[in-house]
Kinemage of the C-alpha trace (Angstrom):
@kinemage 1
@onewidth
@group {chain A} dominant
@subgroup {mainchain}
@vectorlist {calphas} color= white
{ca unk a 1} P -7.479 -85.465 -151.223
{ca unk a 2} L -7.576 -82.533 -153.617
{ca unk a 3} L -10.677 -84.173 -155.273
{ca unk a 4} L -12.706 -84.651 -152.662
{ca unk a 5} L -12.050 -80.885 -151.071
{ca unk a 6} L -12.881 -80.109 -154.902
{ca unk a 7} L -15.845 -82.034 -154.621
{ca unk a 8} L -17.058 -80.714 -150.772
{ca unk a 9} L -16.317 -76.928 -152.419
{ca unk a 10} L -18.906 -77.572 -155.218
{ca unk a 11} L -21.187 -78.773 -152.625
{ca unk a 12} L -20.731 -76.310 -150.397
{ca unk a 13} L -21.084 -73.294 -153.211
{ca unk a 14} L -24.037 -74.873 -155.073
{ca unk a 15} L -26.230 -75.083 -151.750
{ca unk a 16} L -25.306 -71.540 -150.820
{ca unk a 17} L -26.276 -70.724 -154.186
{ca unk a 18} L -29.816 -72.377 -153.844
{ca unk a 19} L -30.329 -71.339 -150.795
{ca unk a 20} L -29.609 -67.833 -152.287
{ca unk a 21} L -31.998 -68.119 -154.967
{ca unk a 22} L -34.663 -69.296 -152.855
{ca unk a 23} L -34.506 -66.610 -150.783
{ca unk a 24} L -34.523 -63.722 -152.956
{ca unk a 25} L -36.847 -65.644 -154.883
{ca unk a 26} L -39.706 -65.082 -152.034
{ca unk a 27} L -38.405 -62.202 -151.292
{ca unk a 28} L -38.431 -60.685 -154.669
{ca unk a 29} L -42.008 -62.425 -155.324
{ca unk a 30} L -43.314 -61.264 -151.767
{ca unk a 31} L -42.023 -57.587 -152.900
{ca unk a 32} L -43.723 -57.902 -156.400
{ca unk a 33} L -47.215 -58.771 -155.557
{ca unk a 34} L -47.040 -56.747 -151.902
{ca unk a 35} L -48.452 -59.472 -150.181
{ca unk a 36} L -47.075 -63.378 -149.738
{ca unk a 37} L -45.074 -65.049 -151.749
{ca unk a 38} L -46.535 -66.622 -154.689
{ca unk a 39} L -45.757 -69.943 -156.411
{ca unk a 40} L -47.129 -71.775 -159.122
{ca unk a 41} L -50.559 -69.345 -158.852
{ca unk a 42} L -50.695 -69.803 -154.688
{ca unk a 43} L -50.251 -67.811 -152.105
{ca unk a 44} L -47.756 -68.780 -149.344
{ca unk a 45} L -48.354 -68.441 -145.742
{ca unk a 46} L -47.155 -68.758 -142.887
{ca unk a 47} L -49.477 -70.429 -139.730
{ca unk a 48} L -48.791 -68.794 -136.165
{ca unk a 49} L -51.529 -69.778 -134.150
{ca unk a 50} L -52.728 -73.398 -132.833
{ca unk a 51} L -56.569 -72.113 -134.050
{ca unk a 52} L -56.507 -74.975 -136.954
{ca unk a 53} L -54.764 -77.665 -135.073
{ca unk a 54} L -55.086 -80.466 -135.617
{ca unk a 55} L -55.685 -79.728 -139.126
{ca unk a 56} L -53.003 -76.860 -139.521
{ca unk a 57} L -50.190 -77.103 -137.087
{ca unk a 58} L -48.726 -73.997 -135.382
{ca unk a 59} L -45.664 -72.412 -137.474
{ca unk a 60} L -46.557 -74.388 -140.945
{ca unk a 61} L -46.573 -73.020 -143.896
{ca unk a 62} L -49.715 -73.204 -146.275
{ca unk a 63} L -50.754 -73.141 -149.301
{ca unk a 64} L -53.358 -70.877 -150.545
{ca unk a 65} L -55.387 -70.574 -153.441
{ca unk a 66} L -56.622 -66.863 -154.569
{ca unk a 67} L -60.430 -67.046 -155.393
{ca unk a 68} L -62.119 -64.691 -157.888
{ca unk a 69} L -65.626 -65.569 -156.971
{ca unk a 70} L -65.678 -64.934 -152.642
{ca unk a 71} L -69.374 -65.232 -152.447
{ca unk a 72} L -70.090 -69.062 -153.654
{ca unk a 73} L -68.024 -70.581 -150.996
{ca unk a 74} L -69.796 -73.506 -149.280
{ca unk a 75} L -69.901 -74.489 -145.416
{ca unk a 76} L -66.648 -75.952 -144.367
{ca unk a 77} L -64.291 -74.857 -146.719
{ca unk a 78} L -60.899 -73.423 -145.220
{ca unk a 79} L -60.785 -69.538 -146.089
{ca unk a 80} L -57.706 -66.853 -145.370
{ca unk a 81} L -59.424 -63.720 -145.042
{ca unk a 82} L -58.313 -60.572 -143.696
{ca unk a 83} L -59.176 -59.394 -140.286
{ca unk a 84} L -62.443 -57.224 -139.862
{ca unk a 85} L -60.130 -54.953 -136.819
{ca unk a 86} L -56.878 -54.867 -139.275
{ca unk a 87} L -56.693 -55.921 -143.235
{ca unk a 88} L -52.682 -56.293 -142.497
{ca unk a 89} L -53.806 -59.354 -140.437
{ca unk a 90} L -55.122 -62.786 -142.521
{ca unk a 91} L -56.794 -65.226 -140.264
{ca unk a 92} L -56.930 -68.769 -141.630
{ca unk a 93} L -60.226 -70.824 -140.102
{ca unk a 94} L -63.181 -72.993 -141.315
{ca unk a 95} L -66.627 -71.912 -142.716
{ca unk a 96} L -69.466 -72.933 -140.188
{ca unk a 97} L -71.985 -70.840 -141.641
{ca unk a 98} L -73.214 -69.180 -144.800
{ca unk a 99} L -75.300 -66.041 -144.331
{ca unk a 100} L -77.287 -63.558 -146.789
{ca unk a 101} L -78.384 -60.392 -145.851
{ca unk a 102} L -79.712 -57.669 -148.057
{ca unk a 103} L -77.898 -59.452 -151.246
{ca unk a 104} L -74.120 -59.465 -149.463
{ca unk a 105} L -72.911 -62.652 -148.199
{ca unk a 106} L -70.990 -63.108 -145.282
{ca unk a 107} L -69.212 -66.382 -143.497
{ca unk a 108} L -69.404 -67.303 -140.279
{ca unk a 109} L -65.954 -69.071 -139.126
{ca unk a 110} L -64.261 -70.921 -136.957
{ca unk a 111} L -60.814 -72.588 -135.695
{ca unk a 112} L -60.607 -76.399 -135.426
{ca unk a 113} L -59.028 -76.382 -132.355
{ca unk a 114} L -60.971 -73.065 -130.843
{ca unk a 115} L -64.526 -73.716 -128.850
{ca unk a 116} L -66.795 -71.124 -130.247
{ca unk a 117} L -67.085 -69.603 -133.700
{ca unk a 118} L -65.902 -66.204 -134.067
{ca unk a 119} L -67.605 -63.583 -133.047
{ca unk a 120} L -68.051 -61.247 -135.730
{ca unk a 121} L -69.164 -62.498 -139.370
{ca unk a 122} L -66.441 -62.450 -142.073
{ca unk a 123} L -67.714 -60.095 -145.259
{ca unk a 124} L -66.948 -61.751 -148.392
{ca unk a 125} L -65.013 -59.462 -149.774
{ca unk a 126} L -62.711 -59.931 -147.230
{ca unk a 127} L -61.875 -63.349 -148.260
{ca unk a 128} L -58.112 -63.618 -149.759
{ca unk a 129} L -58.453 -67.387 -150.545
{ca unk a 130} L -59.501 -70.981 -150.354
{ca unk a 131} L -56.804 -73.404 -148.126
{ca unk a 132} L -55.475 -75.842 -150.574
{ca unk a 133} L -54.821 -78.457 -148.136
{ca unk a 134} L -50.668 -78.545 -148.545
{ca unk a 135} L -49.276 -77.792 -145.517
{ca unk a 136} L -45.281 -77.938 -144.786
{ca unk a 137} L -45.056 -78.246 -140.800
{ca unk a 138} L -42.437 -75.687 -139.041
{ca unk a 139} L -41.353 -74.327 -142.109
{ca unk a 140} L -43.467 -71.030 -141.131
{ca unk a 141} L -40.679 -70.587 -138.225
{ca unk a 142} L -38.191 -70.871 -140.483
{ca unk a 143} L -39.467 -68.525 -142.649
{ca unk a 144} L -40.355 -65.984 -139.914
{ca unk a 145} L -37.030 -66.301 -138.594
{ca unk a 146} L -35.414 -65.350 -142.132
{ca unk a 147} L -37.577 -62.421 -142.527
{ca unk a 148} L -36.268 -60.698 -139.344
{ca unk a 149} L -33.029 -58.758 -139.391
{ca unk a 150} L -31.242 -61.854 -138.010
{ca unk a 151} L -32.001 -63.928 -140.640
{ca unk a 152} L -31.722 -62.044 -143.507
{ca unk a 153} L -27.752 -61.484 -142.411
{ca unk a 154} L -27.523 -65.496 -141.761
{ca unk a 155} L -29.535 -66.531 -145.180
{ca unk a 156} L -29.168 -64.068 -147.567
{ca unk a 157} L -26.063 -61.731 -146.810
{ca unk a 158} L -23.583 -64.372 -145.333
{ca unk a 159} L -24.228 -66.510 -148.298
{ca unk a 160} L -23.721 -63.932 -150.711
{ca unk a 161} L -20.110 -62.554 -149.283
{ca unk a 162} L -18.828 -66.465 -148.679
{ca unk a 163} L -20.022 -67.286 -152.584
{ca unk a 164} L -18.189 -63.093 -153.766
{ca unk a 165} L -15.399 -64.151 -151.851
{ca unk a 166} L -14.883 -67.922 -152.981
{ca unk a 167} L -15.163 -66.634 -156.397
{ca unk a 168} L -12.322 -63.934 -156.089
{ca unk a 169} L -10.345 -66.645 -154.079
{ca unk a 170} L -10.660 -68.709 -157.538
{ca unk a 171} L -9.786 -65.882 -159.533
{ca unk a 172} L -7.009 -65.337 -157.604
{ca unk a 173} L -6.154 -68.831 -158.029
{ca unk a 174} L -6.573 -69.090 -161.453
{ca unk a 175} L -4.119 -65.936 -161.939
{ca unk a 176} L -1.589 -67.803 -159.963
{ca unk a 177} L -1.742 -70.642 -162.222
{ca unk a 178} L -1.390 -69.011 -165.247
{ca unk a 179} L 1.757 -66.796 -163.844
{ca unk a 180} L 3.243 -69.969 -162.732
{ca unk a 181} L 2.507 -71.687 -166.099
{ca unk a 182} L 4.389 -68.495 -167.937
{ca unk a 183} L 7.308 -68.775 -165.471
{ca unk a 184} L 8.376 -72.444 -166.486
């Protein structure tokens, strides 16, 4: 019995402890770079409109790739590019259309699952990235959800007092043990 509640304690404190690190590893990352999260060179992002179903389901997260070169991008490539109305918002839809004017280039986009293209042509400068075709469905949620006050108590705070306190329970524990070994 005292094995296995060993056992179920190491379980229990090493997937706190992940869990942990992999949150204040996007956080820290997200912080860092002052945009998304990055891993491995892409940018991750969350999906929070049906505008790319079936392709992109609603609440997935994505995986995208940062481009240096925005203006050779061909017709039906996936771009994130930042709202013409607010650069705080990234929109996530399709190349329909490649258009030169004067020397700029400039994309004409739309959804998958939307029935007209966009209405206003996408500068490419604007473009953040190229979609990299990994998709995790409804982990966006579950990332949302941890960003908000709510979650950031239940996935980063609560994990961190339970691990703090099992380790001073163990020290604790530990003192006991040796007091009782120097009373015999």
């Amino acid at each position: 019995m005292k094995k296995a509640r060993k056992w179920i304690g190491r379980i229990i404190t090493y997937t706190l402890m992940t869990v942990l690190v992999i949150m204040l590893f996007f956080v820290i990352t997200s912080k860092l770079s002052g945009g998304p999260p990055q891993v491995f060179g892409y940018q991750i992002m969350k999906v929070l409109s049906g505008s790319m179903e079936p392709t992109i389901d609603t609440g997935s997260l994505i995986a995208v790739k940062p481009v240096s070169n925005t203006e050779k991008l061909d017709e039906g490539t996936v771009i994130t590019y930042q709202s013409i109305d607010n650069p705080d918002v990234l929109i996530t839809h399709r190349i329909v259309e490649v258009q030169e004017s004067d020397g700029t280039i400039s994309y004409m986009t739309k959804g998958d699952n939307n029935d007209s293209r966009d209405a206003v042509a996408v500068p490419s400068e604007n473009v953040v990235g190229v979609f990299s075709g990994f998709t995790i469905p409804w982990l966006g949620y579950f990332f949302t959800f941890v960003q908000s006050k709510m979650g950031i108590v239940m996935f980063i705070i609560v994990p961190g007092v339970i691990l703090i306190l099992s380790q001073i329970y163990n020290i604790f524990k530990s003192i006991g043990r040796l007091n009782g070994d120097k009373a015999s």
